[in-house]
N, C-alpha and C positions, 0 to 999 in steps of 0.2 A: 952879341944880340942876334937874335935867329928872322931872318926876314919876314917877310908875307910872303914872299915866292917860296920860300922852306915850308912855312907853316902851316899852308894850304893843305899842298898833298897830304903830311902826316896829319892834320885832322880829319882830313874826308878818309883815310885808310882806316884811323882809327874807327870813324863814323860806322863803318862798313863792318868792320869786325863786332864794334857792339848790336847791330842791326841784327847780327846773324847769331849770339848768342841770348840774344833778348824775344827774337822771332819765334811764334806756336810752334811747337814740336821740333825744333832744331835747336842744336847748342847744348851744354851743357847746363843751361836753365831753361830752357825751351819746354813749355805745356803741354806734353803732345796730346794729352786726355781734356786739355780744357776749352779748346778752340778747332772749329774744322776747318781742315783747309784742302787745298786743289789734290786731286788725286787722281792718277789715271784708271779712266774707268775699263771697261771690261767686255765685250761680247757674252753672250749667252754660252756661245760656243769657243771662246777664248776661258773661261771658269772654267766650262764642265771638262774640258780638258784637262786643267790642270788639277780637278777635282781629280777626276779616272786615275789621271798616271800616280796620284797620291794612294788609292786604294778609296775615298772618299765617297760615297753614294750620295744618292738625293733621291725625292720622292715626292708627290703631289697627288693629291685627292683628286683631282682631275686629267691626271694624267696629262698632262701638255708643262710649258713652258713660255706662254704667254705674259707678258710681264702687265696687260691690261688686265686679266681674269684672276681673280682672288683667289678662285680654285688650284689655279699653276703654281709651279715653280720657276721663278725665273731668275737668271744673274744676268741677266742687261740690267747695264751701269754698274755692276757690283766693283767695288774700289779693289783695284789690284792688293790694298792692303789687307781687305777683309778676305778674299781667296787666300793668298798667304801666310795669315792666321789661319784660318781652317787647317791649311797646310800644315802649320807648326800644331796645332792640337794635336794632329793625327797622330804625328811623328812621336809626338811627346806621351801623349796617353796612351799607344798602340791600342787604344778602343778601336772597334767598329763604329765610324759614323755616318751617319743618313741626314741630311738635309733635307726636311720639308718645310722651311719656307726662306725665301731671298728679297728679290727687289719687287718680289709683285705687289698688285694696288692690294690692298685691305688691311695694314698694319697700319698701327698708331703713326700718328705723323710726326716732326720736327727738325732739328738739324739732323742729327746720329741716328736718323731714321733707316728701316728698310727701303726704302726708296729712294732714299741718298746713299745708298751702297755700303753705308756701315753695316748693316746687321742681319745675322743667320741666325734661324732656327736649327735645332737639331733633334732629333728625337731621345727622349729619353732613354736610358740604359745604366745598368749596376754600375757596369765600368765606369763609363764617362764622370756620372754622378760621384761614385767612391772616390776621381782623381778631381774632381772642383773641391768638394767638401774637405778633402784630404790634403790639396799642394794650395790652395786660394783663399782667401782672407775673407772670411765673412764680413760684410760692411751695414747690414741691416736690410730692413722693410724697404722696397721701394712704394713708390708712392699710390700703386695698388696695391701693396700687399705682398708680394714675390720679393722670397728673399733673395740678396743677391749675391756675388760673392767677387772678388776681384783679384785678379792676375799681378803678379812681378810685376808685368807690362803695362798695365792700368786699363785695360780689357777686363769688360765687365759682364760677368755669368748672374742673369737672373734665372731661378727656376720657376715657371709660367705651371705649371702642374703637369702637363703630360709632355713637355719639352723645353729644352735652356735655349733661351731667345738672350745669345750673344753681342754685345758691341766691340763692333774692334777698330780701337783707337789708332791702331798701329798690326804691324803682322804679325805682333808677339814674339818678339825677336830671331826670325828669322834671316 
């Protein structure tokens, strides 16, 4: 007969193991496209960095990087994993990509918002376009209208008309 002193620890061990396969975005059942959770976030100047050393550009109709003015481009707060994605795009579509919009105020709001550091604009281009419509799953209409199309990763490419305003759920396997 197996005690109560035995059969403590191997239930709370157990406990712990299914905690971490059942947890948003971890484990090998784990949601990572269904639930947000904590992510580290990002300096303006910690992104554009690691935008640069990627070959990555950005741009702004106001030329600045104020994350208050709608006009800017800004990555304050942007999630280390959406920098990362960008990253892996790069790599992977060898497009040219330009960045005009981040975490500044004037996008739609929510969880997986721009302002929650999920999501980048990018500007339109042959390239980029021919490699979404070409390697990503069309999944339909979103719910303005922009069709959208979706990643391996569960990263999700709307195209907005003159730019794919991105969610990145994750870095896109980086």
């Amino acid at each position: 007969m197996v005690s109560r002193m035995t059969l403590r620890p191997v239930l709370t061990a157990l406990a712990l193991v299914l905690g971490v396969l059942f947890a948003p975005g971890v484990g090998v059942l784990g949601g990572g496209a269904t639930q947000a959770h904590a992510d580290t976030k990002l300096t303006h100047a910690q992104a554009a960095g690691r935008f640069s050393s990627s070959g990555v550009t950005w741009s702004s109709s106001g030329n600045c990087s104020n994350r208050n003015i709608a006009t800017c481009t800004s990555f304050d707060q942007l999630n280390l994993a959406t920098a990362q994605g960008a990253q892996t795009l790069k790599s992977a579509t060898g497009c040219a990509l330009n960045i005009t919009g981040g975490t500044e105020t004037g996008h739609a709001g929510g969880t997986y918002s721009h302002w929650n550091g999920y999501k980048l604009d990018f500007a339109k281009s042959t390239c980029l376009t021919n490699y979404v419509h070409g390697v990503f799953t069309y999944i339909g209409l979103r719910g303005d209208g922009a069709p959208q199309y979706k990643a391996g990763s569960g990263n999700i490419y709307a195209d907005e008309g003159n730019h794919w305003d991105v969610t990145y759920y994750n870095c896109g396997g980086c």
